[in-house]
Backbone as a chain_set.jsonl record, in Angstrom:
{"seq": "XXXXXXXXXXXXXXXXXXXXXXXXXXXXXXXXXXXXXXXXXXXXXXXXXXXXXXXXXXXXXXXXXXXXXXXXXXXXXXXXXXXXXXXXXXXXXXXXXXXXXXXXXXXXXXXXXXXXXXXXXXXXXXXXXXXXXXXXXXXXXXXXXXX", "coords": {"N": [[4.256, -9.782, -18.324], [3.313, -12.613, -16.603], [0.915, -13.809, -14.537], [1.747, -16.271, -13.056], [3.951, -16.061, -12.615], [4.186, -14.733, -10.157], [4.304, -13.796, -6.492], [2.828, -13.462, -3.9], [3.314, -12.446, -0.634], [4.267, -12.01, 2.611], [6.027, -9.324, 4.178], [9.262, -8.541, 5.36], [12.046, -7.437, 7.829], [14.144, -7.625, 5.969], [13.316, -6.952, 3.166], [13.738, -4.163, 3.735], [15.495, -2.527, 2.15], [14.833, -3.327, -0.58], [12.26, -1.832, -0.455], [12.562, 0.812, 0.232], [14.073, 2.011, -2.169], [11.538, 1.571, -3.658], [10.084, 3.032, -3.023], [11.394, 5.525, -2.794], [10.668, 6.303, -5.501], [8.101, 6.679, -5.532], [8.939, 9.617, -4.67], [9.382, 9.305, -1.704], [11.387, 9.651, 1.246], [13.518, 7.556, 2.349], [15.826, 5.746, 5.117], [17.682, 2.652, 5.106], [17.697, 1.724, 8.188], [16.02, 3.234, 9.029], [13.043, 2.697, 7.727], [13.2, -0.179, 8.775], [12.827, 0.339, 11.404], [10.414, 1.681, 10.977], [9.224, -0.74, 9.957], [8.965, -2.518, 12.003], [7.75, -1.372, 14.448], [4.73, -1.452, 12.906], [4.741, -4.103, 12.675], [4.356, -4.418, 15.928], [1.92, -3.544, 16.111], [-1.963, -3.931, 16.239], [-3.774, -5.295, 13.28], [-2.392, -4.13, 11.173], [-1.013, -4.626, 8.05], [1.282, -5.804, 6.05], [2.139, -6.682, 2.345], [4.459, -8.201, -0.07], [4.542, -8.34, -3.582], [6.375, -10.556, -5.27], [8.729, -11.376, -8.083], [10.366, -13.437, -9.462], [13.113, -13.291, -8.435], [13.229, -11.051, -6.99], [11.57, -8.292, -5.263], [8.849, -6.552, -6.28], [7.128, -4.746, -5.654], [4.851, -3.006, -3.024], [2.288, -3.085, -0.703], [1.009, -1.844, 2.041], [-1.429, -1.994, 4.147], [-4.626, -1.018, 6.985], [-6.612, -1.691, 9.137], [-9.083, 0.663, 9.816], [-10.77, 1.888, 12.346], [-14.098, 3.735, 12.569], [-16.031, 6.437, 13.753], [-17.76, 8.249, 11.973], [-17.681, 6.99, 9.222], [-18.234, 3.661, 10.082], [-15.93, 0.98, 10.361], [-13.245, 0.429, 8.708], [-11.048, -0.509, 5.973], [-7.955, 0.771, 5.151], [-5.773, 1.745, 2.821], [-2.407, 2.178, 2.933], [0.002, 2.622, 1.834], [0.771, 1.944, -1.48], [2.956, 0.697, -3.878], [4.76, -0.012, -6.625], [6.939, -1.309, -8.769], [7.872, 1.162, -10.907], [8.859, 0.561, -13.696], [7.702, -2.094, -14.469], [5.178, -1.226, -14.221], [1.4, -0.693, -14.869], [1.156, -3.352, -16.143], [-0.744, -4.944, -14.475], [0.516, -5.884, -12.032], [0.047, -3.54, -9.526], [-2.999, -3.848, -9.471], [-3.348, -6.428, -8.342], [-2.303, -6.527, -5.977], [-3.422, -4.514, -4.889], [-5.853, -5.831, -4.626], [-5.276, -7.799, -2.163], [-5.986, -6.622, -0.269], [-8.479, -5.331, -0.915], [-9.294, -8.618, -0.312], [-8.438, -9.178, 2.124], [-10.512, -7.056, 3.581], [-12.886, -8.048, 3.113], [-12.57, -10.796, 4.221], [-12.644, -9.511, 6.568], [-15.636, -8.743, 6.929], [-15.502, -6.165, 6.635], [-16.878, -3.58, 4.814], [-15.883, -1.77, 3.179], [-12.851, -0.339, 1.686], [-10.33, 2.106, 1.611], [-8.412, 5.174, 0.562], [-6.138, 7.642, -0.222], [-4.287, 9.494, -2.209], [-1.895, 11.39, -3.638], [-2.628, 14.89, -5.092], [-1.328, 15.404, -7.332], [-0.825, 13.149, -8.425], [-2.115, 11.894, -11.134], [-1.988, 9.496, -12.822], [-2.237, 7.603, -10.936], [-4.59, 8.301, -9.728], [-5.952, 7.677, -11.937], [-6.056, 4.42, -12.46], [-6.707, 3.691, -9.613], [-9.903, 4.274, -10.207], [-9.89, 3.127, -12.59], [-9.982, 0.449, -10.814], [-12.522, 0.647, -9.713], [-12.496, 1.952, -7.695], [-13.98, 5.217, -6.266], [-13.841, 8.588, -5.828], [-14.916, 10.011, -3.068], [-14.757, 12.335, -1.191], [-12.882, 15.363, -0.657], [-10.203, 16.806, 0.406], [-8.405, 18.82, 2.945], [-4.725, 17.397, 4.153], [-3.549, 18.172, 7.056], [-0.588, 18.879, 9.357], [1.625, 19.152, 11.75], [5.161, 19.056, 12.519], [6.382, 17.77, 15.354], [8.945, 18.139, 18.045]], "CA": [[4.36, -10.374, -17.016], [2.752, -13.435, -16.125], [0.795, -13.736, -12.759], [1.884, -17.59, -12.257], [5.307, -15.485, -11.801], [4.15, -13.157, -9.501], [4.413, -14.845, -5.634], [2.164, -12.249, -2.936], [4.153, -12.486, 0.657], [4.505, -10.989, 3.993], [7.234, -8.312, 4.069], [10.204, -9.033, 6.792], [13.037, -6.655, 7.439], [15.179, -8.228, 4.909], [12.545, -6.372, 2.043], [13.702, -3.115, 4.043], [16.662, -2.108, 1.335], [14.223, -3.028, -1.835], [11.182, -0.981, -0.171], [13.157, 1.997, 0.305], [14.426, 1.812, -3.127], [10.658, 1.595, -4.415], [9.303, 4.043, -2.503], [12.15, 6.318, -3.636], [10.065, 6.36, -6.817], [7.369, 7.764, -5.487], [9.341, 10.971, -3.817], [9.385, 9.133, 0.15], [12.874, 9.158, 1.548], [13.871, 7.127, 3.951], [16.778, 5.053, 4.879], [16.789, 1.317, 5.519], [17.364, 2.026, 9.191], [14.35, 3.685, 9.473], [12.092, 1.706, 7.348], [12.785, -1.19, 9.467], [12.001, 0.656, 12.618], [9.003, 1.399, 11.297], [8.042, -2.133, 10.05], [9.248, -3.386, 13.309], [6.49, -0.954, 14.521], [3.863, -1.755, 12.825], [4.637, -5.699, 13.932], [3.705, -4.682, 17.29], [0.721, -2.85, 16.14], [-2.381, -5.296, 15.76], [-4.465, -4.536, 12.327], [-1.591, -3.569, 9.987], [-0.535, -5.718, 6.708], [2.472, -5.156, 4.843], [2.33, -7.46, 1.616], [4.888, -7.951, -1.194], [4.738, -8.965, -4.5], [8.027, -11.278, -5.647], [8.552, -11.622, -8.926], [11.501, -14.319, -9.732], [14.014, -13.039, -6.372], [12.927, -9.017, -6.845], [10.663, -7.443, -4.843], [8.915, -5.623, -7.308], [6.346, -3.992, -5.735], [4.088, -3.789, -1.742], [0.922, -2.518, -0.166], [0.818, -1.714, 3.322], [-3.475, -1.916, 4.613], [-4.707, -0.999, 7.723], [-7.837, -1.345, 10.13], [-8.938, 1.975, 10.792], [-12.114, 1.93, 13.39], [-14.057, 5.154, 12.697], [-16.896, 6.904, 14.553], [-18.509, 8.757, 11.216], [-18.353, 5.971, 8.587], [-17.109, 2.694, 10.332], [-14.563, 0.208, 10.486], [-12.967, -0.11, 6.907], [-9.866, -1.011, 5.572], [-7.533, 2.218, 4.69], [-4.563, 1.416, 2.026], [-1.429, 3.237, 2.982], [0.929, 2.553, 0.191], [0.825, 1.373, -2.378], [3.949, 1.091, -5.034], [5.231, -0.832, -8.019], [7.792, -0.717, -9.998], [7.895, 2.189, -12.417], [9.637, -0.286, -14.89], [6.475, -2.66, -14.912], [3.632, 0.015, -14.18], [0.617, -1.076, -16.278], [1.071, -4.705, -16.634], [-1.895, -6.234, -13.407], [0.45, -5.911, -10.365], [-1.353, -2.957, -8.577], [-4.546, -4.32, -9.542], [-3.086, -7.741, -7.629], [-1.419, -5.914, -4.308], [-5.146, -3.947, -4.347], [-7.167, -7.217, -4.371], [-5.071, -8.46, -1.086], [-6.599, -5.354, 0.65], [-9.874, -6.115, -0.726], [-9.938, -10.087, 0.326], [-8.626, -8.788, 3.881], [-11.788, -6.413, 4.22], [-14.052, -9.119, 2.769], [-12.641, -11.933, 5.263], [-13.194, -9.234, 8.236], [-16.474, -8.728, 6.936], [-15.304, -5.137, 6.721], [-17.941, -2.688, 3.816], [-14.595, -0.814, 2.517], [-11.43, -0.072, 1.577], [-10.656, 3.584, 1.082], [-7.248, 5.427, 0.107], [-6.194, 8.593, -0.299], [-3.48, 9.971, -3.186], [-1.46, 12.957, -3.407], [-3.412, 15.405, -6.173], [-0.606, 15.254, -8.589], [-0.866, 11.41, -9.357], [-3.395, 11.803, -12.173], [-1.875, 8.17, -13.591], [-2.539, 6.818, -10.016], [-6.151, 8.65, -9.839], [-6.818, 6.697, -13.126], [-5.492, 3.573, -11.579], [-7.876, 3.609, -8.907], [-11.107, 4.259, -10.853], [-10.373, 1.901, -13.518], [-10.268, -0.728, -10.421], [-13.662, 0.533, -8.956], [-12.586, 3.046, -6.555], [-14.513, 6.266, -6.396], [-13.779, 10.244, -5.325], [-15.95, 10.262, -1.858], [-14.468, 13.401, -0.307], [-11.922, 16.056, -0.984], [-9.845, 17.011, 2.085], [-6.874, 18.837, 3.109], [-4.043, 16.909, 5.167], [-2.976, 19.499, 8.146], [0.73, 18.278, 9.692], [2.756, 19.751, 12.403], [5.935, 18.193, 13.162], [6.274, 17.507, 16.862], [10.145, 17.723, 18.09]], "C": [[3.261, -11.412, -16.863], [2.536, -13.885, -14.817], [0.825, -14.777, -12.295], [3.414, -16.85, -11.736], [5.434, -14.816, -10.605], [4.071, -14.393, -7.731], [3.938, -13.695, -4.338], [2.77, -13.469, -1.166], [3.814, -11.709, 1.366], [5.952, -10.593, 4.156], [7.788, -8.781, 5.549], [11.362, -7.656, 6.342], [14.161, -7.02, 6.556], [14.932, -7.591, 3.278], [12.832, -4.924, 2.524], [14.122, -2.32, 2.385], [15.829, -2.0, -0.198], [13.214, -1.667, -1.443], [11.778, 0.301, -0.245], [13.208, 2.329, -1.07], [12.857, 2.111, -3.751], [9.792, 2.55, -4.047], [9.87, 5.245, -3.041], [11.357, 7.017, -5.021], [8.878, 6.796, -6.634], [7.559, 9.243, -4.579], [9.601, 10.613, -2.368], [10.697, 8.517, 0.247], [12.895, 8.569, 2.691], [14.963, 5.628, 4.23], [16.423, 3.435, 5.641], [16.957, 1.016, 7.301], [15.688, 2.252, 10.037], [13.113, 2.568, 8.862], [12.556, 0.133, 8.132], [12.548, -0.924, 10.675], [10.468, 0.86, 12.79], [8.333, 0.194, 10.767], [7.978, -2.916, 11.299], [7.781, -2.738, 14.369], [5.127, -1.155, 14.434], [3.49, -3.758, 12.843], [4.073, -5.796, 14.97], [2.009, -3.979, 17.158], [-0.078, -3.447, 15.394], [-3.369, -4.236, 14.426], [-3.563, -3.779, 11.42], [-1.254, -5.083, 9.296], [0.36, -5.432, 6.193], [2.801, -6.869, 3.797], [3.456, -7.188, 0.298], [4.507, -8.337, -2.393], [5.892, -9.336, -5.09], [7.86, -11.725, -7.022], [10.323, -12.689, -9.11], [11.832, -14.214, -8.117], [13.924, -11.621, -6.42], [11.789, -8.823, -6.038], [10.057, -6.493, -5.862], [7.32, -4.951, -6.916], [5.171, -4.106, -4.008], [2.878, -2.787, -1.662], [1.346, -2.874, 1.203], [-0.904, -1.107, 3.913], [-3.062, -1.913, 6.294], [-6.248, -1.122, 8.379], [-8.191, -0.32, 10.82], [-10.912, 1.805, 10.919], [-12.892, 3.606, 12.799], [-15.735, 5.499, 13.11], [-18.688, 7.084, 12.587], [-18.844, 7.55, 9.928], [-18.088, 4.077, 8.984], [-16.523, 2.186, 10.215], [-14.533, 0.293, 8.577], [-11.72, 0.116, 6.854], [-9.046, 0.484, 4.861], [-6.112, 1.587, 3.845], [-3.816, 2.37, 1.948], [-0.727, 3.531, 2.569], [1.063, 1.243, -0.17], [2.06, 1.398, -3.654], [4.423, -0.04, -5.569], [5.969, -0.258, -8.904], [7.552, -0.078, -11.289], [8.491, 1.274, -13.526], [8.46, -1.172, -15.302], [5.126, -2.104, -14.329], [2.646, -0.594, -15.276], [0.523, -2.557, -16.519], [0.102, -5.479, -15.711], [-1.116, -6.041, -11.837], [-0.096, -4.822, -9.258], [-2.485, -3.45, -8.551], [-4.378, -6.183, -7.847], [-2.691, -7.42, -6.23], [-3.101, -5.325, -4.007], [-6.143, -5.126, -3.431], [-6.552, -8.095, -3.204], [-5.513, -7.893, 0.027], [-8.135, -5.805, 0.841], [-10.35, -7.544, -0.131], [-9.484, -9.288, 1.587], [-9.901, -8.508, 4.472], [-12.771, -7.55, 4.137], [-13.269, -10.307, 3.984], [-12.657, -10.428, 7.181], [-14.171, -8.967, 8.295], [-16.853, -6.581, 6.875], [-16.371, -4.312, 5.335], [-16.927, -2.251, 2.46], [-13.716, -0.504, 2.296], [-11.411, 1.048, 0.807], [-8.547, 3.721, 0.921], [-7.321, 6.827, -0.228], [-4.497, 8.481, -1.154], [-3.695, 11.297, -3.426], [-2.691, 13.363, -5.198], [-2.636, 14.969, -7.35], [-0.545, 13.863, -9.291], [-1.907, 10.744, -9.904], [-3.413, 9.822, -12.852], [-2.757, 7.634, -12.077], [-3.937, 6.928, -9.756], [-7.136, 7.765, -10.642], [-7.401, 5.117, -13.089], [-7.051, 2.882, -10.852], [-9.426, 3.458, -9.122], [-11.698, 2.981, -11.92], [-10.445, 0.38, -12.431], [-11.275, -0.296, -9.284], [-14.002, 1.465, -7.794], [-13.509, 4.453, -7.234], [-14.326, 7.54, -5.445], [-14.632, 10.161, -4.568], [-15.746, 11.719, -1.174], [-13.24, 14.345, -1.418], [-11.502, 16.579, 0.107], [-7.922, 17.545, 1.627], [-5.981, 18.367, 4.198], [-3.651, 17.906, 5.717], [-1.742, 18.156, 9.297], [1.257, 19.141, 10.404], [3.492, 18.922, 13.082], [6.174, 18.765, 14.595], [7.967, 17.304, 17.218], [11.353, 18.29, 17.639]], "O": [[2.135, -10.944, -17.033], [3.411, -14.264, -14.039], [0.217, -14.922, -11.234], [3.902, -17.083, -10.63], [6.472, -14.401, -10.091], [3.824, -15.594, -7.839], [4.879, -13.074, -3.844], [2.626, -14.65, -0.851], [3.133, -10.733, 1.052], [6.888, -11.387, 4.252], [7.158, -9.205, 6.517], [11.547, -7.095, 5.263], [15.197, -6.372, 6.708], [15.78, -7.608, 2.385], [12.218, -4.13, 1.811], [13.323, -1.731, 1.657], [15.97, -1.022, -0.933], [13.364, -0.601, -2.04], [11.207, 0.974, -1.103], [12.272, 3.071, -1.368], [12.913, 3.087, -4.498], [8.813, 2.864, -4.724], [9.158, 6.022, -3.677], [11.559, 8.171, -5.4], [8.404, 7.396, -7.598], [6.66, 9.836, -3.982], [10.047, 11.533, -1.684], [11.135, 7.484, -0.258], [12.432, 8.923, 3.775], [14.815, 4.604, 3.564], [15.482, 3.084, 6.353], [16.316, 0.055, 7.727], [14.883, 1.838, 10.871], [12.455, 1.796, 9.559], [11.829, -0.764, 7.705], [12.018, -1.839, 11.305], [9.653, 0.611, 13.679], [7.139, -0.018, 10.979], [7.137, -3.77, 11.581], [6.97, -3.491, 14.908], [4.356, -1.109, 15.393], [2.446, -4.397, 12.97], [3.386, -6.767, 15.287], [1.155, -3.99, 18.044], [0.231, -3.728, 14.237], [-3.611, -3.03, 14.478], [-4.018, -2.761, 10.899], [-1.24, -6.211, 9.789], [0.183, -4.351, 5.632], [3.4, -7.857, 4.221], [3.385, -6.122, -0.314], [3.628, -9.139, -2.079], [6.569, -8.396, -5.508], [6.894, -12.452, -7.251], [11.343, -12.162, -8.667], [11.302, -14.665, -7.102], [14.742, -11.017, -5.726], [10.857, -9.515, -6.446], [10.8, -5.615, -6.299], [6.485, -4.711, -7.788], [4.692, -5.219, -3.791], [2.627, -1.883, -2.459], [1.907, -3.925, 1.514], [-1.289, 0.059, 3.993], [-2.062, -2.356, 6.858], [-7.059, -0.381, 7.825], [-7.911, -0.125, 12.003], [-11.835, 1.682, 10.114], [-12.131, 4.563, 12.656], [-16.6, 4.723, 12.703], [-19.743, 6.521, 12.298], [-20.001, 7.224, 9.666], [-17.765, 3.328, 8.063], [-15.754, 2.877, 9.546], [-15.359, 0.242, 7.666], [-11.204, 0.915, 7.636], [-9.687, 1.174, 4.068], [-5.412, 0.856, 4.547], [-4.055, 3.349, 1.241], [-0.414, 4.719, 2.651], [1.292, 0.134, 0.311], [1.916, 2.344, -4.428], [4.474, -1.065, -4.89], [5.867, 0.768, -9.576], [7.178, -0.547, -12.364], [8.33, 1.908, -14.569], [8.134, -1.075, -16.485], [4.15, -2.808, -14.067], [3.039, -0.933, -16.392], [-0.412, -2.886, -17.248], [-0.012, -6.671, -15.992], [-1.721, -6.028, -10.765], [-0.62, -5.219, -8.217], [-3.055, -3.496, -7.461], [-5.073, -6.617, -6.929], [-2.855, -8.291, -5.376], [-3.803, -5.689, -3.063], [-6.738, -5.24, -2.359], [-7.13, -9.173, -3.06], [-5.495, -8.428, 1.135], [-8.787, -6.269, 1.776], [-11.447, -7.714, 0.402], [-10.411, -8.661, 2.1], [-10.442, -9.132, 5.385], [-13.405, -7.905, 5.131], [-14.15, -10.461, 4.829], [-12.674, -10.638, 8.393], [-14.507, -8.737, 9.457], [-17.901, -5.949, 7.008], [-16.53, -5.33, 4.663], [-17.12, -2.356, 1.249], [-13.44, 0.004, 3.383], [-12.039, 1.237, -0.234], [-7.696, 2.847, 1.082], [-8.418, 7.304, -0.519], [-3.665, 7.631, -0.839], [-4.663, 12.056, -3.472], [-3.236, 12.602, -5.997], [-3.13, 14.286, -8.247], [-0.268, 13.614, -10.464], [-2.476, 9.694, -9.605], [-4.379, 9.135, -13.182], [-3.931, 7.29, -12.216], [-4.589, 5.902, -9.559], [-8.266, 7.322, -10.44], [-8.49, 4.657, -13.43], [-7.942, 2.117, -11.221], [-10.128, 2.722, -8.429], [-12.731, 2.342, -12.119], [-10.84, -0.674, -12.929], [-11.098, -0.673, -8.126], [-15.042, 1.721, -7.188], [-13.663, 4.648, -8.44], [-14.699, 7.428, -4.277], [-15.681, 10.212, -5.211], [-16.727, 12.188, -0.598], [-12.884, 14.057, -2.561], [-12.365, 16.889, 0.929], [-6.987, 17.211, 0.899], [-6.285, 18.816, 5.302], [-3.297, 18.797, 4.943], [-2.023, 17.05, 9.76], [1.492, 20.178, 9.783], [3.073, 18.176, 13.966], [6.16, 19.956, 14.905], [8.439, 16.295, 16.696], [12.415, 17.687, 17.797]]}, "num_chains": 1, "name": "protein.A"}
């Protein structure tokens, strides 16, 4: 893969139908209904990013960053997914969807960009380290659906 191919965008509901599809691949279901309710969502909600990467006319891969304010360590940049095509895994485009997270924080003057991954995604753990990230915490998510 060559990264003069690669073309970093802002996601529109028209990327619903691929996203679904790529998310699929990491276990998150959800139909393209929904995933455009919730990008339509996070449209109205200020401090979210949803970037693609376009390779030829494919979608082949997004990051969704956020501005999360916080009391204990402050403001810093939180990366909420992240995914790329299992077919070109390994070849620079995570490393390239990452580094649109990182310039964000760096043009808000932000310290950090943090992330959290399920335990089981030892490749994705690896991922992360080899681009600088580091294990700060260990924490369990607590969830009760509402409804």
């Amino acid at each position: 893969m060559n990264t003069t191919d690669i073309r970093i965008r802002s996601l529109n509901e028209d990327d619903a139908a691929r996203m679904c599809e790529l998310n699929r691949q990491l276990g998150y279901e959800a139909g393209v209904p929904e995933m455009k309710q919730r990008m339509e969502q996070l449209g109205k909600t200020g401090g979210h990013w949803l970037r693609g990467a376009q390779i030829a006319d494919r979608l082949a891969g997004f990051i969704h960053f956020y501005l999360r304010p916080s009391i204990e360590t402050g403001a810093g940049l939180v990366v909420q997914s992240l995914v790329v095509d299992e077919a070109i895994r390994g070849r620079g485009l995570g490393r390239i969807l990452l580094g649109e997270a990182e310039a964000m924080a760096r043009e808000l003057g932000l310290a950090s960009v943090g992330l959290a991954s399920r335990v089981e995604r030892e490749d994705a753990h690896a991922f992360y380290i080899r681009q600088g990230y580091a294990v700060t915490a260990t924490s369990r998510y607590f969830r009760k659906a509402i409804g």
